[in-house]
C-alpha positions as CSV (number, residue, x, y, z in Angstrom):
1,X,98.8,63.6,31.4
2,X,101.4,66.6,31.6
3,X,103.6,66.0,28.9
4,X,107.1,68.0,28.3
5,X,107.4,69.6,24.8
6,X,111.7,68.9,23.5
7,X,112.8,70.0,20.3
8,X,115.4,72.0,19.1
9,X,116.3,75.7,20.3
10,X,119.5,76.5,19.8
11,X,120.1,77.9,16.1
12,X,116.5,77.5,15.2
13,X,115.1,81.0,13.9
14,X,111.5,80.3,14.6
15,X,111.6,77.7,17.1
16,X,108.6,79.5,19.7
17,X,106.4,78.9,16.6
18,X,107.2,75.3,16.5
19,X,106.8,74.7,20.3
20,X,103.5,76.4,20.0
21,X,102.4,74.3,17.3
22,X,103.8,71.7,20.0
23,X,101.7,72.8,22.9
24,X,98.2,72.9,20.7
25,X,98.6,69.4,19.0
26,X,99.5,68.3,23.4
27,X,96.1,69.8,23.8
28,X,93.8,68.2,20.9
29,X,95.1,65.2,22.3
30,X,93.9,65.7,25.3
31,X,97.2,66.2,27.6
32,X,98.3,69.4,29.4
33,X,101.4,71.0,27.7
34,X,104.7,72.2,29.4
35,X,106.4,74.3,27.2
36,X,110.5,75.1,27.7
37,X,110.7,77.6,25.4
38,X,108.6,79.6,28.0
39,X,111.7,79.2,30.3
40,X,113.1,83.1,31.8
41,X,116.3,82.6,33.2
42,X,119.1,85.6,32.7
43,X,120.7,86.3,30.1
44,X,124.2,85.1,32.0
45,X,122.8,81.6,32.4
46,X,124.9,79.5,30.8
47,X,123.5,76.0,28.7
48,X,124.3,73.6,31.3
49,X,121.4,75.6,33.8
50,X,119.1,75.7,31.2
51,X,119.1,72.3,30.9
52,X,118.6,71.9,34.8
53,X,115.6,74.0,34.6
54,X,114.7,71.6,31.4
55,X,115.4,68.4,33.6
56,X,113.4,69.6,36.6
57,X,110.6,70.5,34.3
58,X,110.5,67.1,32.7
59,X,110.6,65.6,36.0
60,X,107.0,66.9,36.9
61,X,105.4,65.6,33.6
62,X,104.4,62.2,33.0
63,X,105.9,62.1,29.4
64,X,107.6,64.0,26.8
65,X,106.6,65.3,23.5
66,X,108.9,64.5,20.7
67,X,108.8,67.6,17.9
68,X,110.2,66.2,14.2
69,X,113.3,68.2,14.5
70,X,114.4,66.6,18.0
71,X,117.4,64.1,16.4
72,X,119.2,67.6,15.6
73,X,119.5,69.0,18.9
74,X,121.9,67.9,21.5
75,X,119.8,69.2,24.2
76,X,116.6,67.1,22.8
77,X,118.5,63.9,22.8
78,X,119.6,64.4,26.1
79,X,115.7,64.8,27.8
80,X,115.1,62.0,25.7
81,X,117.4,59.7,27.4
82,X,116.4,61.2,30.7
83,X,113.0,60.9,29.9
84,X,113.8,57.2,28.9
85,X,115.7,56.8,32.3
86,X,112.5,57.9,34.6
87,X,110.3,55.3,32.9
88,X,108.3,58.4,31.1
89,X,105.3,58.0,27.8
90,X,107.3,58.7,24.8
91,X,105.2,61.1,22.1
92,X,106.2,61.4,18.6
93,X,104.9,64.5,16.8
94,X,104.9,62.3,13.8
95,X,102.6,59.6,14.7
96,X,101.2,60.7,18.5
97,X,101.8,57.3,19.6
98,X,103.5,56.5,23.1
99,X,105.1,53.9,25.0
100,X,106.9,53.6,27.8
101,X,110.4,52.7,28.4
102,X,110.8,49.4,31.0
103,X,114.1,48.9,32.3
104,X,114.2,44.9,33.1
């Protein structure tokens, strides 16, 4: 399963540490990790098309990976609802857990 690695970016000092930790604890579980804090775009690329390049990346994976500080970043609740949307496996770096969100 390709799972999408969200957690928070902006104003976090050592967040490529923390997405790394992400992407090996994806792997011991068995899952193939897609990392956005891998993303290259310009230095004139404004948040909005980051967060395309996010989206588009969550759109290939089959879930997303929840990292503990996630509830503190804007961008993280927003690929969590998108995520959500799309009918995607919901990880939490807590407890490793998913399910998957059924709209009725």
């Amino acid at each position: 399963m390709k799972l999408y690695i969200s957690g928070k970016i902006t104003g976090e000092k050592d967040y490529k540490s923390k997405f790394e930790r992400g992407e090996s604890e994806v792997e011991i579980m068995g899952h193939i990790p897609y990392n956005p804090s891998k993303i290259q775009l310009p230095k004139e690329a404004n948040y909005e098309e980051y967060m395309h390049m996010c989206f588009a990346m969550l759109d290939i994976c089959d879930g997303i990976y929840m990292l503990n500080n996630w509830q503190e970043s804007k961008g993280a609740n927003r690929e969590l609802g998108y995520a959500i949307g799309r009918g995607k496996a919901i990880f939490y770096q807590d407890d490793r857990t998913a399910f998957i969100w059924r709209q009725k």
